[in-house]
PDB file of the backbone (N, CA, C, O) and the ligand in Angstrom, with CONECT records:
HET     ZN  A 101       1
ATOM      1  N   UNK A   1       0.856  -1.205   0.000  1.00  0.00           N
ATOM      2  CA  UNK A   1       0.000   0.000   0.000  1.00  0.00           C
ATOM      3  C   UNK A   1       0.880   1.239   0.000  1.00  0.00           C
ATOM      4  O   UNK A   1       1.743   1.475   0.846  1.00  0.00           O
ATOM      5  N   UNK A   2       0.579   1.979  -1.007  1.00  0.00           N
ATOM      6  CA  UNK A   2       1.238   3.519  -1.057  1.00  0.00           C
ATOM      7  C   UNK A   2       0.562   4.523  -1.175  1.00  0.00           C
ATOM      8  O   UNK A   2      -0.323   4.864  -1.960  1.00  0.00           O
ATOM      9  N   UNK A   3       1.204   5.126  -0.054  1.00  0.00           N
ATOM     10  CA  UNK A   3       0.585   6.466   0.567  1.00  0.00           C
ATOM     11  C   UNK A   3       1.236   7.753   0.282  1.00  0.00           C
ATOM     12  O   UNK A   3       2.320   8.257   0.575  1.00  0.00           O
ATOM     13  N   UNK A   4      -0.028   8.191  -0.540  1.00  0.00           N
ATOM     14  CA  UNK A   4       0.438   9.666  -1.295  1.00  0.00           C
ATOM     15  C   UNK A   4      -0.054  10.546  -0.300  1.00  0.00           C
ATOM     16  O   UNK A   4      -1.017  10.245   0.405  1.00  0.00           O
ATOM     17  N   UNK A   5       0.613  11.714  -0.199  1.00  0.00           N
ATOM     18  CA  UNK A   5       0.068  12.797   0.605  1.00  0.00           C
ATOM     19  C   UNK A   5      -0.165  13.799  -0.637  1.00  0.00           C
ATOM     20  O   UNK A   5       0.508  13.855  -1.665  1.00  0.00           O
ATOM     21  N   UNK A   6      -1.170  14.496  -0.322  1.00  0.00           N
ATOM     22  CA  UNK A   6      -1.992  15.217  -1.163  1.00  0.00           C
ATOM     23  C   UNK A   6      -1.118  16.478  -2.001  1.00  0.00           C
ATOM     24  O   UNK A   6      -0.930  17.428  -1.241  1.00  0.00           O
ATOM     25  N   UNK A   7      -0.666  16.650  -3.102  1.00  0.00           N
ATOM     26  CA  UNK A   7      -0.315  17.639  -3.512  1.00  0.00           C
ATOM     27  C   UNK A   7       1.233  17.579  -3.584  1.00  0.00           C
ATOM     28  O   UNK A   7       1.925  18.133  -4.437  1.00  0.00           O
ATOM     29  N   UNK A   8       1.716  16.720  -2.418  1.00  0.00           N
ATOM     30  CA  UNK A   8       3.459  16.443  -2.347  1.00  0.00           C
ATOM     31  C   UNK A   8       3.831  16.292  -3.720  1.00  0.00           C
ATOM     32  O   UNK A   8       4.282  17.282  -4.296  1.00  0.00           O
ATOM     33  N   UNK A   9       3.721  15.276  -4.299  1.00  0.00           N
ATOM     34  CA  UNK A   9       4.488  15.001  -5.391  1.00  0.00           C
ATOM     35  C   UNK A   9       3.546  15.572  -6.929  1.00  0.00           C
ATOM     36  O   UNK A   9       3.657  15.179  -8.090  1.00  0.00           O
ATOM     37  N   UNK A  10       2.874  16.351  -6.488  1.00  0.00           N
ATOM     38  CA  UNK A  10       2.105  17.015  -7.694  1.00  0.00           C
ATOM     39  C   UNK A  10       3.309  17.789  -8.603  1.00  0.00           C
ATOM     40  O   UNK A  10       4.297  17.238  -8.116  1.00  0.00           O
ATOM     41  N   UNK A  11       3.598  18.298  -9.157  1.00  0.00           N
ATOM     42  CA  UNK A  11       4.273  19.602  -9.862  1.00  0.00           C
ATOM     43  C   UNK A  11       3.628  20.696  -9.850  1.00  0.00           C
ATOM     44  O   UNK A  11       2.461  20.829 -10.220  1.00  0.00           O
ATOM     45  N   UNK A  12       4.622  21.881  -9.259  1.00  0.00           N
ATOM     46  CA  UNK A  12       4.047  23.289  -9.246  1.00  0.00           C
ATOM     47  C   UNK A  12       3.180  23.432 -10.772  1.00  0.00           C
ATOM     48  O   UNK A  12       3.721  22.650 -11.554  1.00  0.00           O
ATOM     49  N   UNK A  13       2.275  24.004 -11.305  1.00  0.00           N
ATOM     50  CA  UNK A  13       1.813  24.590 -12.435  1.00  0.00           C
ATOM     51  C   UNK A  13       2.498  25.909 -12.966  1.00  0.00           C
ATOM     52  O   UNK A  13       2.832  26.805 -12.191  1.00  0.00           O
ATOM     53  N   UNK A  14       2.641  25.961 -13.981  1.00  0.00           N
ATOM     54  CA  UNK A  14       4.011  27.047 -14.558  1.00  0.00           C
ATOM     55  C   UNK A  14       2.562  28.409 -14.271  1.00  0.00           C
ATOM     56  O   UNK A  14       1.390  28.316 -14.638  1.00  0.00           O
ATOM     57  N   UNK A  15       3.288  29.661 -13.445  1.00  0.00           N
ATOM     58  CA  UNK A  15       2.360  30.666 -13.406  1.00  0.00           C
ATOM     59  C   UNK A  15       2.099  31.260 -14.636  1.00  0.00           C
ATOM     60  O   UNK A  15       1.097  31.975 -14.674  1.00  0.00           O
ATOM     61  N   UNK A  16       2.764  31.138 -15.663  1.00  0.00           N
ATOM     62  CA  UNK A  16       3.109  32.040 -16.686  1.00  0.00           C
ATOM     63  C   UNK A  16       2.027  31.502 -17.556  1.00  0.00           C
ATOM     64  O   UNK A  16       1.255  32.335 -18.032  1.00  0.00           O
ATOM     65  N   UNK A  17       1.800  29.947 -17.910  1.00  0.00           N
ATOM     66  CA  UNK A  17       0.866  29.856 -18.667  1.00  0.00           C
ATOM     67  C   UNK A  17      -0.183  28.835 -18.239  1.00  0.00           C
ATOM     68  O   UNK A  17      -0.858  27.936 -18.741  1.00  0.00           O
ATOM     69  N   UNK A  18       0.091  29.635 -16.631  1.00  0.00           N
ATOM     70  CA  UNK A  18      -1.168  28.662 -15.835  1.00  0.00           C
ATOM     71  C   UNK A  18      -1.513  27.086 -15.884  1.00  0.00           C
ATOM     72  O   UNK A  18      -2.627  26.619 -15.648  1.00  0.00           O
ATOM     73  N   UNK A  19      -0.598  26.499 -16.160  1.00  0.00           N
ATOM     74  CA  UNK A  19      -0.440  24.720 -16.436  1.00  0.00           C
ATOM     75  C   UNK A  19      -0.982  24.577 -17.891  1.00  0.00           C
ATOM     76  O   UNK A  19      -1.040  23.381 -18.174  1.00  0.00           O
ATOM     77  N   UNK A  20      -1.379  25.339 -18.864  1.00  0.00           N
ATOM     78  CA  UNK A  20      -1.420  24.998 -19.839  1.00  0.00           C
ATOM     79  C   UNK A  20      -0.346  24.824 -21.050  1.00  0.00           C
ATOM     80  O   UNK A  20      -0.473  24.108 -22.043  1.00  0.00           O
ATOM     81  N   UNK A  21       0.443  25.434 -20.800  1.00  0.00           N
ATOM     82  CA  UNK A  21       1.877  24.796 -21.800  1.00  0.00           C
ATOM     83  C   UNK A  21       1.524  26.268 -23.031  1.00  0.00           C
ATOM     84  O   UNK A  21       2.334  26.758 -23.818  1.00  0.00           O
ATOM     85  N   UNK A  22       0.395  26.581 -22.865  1.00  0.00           N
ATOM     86  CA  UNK A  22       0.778  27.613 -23.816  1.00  0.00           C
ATOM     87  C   UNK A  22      -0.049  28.916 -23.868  1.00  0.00           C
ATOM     88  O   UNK A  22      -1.180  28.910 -23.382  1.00  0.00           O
ATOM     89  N   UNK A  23       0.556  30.252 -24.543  1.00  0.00           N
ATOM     90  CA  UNK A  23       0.406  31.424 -23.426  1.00  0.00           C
ATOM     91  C   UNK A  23      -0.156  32.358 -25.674  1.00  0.00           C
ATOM     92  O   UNK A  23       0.502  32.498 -26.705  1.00  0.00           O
ATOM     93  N   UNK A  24      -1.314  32.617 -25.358  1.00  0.00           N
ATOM     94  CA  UNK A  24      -1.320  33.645 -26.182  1.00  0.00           C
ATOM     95  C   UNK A  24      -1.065  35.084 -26.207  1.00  0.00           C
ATOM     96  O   UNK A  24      -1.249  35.918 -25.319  1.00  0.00           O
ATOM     97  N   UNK A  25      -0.428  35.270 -27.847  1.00  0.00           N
ATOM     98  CA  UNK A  25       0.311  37.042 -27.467  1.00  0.00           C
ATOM     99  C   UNK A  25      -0.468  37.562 -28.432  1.00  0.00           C
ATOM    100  O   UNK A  25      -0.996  36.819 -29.260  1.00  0.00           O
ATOM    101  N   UNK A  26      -0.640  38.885 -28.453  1.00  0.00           N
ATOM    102  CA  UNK A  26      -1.342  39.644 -29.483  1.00  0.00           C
ATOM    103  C   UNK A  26       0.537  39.819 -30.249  1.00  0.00           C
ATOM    104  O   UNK A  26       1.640  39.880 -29.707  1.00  0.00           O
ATOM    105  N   UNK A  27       0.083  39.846 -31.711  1.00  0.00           N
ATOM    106  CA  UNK A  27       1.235  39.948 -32.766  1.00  0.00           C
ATOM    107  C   UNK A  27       0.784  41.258 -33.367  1.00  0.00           C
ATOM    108  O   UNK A  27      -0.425  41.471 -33.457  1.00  0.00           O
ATOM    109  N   UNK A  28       1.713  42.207 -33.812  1.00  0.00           N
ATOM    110  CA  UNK A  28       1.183  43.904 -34.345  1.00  0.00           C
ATOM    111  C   UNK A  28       2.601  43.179 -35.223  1.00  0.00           C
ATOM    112  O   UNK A  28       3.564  42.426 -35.073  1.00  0.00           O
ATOM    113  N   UNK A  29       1.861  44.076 -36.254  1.00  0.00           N
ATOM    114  CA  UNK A  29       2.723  44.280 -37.628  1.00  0.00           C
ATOM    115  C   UNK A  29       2.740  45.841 -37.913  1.00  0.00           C
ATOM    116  O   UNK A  29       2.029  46.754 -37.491  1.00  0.00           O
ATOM    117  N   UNK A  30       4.040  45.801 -38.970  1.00  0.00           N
ATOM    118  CA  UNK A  30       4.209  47.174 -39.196  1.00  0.00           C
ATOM    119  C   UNK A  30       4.607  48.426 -38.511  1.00  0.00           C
ATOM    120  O   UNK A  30       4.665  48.337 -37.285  1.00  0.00           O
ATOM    121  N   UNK A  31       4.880  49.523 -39.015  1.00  0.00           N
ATOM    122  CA  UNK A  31       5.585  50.550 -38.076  1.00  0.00           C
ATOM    123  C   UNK A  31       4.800  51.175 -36.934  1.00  0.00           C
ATOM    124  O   UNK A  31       5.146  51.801 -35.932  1.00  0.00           O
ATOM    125  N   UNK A  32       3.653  50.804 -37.414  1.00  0.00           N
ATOM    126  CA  UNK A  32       2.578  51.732 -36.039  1.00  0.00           C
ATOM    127  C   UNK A  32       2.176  50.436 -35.510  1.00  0.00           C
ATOM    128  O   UNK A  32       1.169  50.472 -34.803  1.00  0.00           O
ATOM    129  N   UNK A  33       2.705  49.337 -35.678  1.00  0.00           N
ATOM    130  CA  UNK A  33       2.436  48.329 -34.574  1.00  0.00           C
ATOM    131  C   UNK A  33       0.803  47.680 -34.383  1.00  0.00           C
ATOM    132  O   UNK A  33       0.226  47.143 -33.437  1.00  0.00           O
ATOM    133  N   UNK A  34       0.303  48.117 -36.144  1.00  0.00           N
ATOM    134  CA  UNK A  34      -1.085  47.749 -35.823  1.00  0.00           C
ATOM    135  C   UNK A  34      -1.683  46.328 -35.371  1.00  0.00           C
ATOM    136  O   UNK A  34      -0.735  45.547 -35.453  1.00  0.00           O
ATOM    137  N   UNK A  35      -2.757  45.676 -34.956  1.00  0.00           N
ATOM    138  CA  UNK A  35      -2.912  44.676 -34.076  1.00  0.00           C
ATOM    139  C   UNK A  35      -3.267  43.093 -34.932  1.00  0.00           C
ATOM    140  O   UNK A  35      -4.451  42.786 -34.793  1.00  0.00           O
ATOM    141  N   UNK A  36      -2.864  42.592 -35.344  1.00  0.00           N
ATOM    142  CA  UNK A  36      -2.864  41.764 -36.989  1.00  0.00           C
ATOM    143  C   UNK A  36      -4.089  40.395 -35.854  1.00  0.00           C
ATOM    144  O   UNK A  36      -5.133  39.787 -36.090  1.00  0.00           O
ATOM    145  N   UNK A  37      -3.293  40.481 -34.860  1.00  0.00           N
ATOM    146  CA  UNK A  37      -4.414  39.216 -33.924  1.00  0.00           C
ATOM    147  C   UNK A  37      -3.999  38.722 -33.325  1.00  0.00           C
ATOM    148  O   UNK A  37      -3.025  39.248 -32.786  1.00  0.00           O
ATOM    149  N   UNK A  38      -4.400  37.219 -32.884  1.00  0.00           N
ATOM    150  CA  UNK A  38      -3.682  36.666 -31.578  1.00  0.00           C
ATOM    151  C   UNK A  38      -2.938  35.255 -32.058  1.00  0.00           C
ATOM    152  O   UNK A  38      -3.157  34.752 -33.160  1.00  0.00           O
ATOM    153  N   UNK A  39      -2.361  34.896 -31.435  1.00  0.00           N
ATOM    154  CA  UNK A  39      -1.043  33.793 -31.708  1.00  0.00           C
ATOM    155  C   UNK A  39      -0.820  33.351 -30.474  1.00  0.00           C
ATOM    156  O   UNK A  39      -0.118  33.844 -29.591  1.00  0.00           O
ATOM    157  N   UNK A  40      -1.568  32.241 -30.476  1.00  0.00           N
ATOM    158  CA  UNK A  40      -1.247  31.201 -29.458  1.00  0.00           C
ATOM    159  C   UNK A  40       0.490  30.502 -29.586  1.00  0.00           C
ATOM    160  O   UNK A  40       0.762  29.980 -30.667  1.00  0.00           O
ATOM    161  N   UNK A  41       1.361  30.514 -28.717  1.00  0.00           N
ATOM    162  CA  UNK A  41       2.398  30.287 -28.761  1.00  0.00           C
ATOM    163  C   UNK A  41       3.195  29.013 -27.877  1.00  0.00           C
ATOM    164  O   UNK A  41       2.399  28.803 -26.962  1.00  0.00           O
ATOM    165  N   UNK A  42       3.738  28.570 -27.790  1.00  0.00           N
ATOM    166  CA  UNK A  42       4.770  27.341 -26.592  1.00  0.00           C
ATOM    167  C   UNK A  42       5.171  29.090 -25.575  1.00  0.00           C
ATOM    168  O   UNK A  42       5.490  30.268 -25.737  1.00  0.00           O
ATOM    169  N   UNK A  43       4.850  28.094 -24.579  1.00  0.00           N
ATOM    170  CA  UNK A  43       5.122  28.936 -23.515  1.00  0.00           C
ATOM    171  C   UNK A  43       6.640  28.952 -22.947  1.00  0.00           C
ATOM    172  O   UNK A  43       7.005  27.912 -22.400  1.00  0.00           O
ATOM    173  N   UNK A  44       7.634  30.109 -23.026  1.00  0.00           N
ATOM    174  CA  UNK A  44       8.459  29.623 -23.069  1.00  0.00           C
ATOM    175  C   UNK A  44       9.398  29.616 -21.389  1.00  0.00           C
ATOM    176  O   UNK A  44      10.613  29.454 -21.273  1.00  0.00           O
ATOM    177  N   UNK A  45       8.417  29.835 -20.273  1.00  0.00           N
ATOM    178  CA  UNK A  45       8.613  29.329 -18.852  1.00  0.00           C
ATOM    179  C   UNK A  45       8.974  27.935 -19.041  1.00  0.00           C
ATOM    180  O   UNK A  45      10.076  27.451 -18.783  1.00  0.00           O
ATOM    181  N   UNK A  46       7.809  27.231 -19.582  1.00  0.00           N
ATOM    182  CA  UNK A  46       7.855  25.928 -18.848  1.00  0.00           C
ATOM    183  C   UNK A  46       8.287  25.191 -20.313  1.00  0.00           C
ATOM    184  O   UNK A  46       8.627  24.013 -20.428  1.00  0.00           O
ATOM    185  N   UNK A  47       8.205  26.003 -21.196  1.00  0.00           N
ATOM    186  CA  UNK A  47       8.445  24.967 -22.854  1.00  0.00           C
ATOM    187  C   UNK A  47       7.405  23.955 -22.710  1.00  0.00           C
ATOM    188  O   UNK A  47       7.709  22.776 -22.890  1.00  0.00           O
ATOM    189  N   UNK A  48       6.178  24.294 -22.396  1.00  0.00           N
ATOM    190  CA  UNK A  48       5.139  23.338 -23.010  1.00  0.00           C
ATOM    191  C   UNK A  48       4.945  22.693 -22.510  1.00  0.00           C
ATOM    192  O   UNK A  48       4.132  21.840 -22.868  1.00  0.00           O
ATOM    193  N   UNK A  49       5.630  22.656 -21.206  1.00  0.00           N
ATOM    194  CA  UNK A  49       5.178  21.067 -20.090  1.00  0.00           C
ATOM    195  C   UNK A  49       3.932  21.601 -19.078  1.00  0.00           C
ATOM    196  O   UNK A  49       3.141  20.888 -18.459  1.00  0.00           O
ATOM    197  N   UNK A  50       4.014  23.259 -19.105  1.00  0.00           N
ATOM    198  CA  UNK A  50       3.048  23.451 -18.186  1.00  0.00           C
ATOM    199  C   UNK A  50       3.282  23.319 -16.699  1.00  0.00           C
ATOM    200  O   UNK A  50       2.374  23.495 -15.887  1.00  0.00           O
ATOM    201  N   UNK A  51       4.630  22.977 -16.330  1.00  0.00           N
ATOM    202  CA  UNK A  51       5.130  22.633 -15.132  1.00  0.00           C
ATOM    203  C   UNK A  51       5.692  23.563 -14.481  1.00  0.00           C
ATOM    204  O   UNK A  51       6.696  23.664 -15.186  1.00  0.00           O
ATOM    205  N   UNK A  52       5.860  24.494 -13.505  1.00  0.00           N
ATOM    206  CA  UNK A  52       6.718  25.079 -13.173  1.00  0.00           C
ATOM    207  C   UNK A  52       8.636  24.480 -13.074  1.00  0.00           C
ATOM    208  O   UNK A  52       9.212  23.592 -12.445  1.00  0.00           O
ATOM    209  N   UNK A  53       9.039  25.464 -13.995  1.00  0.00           N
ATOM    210  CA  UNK A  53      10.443  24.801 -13.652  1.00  0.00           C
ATOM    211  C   UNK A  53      11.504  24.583 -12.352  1.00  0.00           C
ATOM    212  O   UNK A  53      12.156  25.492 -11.837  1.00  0.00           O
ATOM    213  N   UNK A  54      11.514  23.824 -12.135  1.00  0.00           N
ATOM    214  CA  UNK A  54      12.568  23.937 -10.497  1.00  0.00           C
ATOM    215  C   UNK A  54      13.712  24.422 -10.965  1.00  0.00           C
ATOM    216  O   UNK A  54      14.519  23.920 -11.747  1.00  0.00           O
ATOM    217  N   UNK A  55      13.705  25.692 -10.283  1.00  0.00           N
ATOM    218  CA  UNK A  55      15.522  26.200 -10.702  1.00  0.00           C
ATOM    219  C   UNK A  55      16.169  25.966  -8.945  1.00  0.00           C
ATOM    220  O   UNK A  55      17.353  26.182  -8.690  1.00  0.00           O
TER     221      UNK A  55
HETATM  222 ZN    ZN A 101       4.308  27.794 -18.847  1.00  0.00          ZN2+
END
């Protein structure tokens, strides 16, 4: 029998893209930076694991 304690061996969730692995940015093009849309991206805290990294 193995006994987990609650949350111990979980992994922090990366704050940056909230455990989802990936973080959307608004992208602007051009010199006045107009707003072209959004671009879901790899989050690059956790690179996509969604994990907080242990440094
Ligand atoms: Zn992340």
């Amino acid at each position: 029998m193995v006994a987990r304690k609650p949350g111990a061996t979980e992994p922090a969730k990366c704050p940056v893209c909230n455990g989802t692995g990936e973080i959307s940015r608004t992208v602007h093009v051009g010199r006045k930076r107009r707003v072209a849309g959004e671009q879901t991206g790899l989050c690059l805290n956790c690179l996509g694991s969604g994990e907080a990294p242990s440094t």
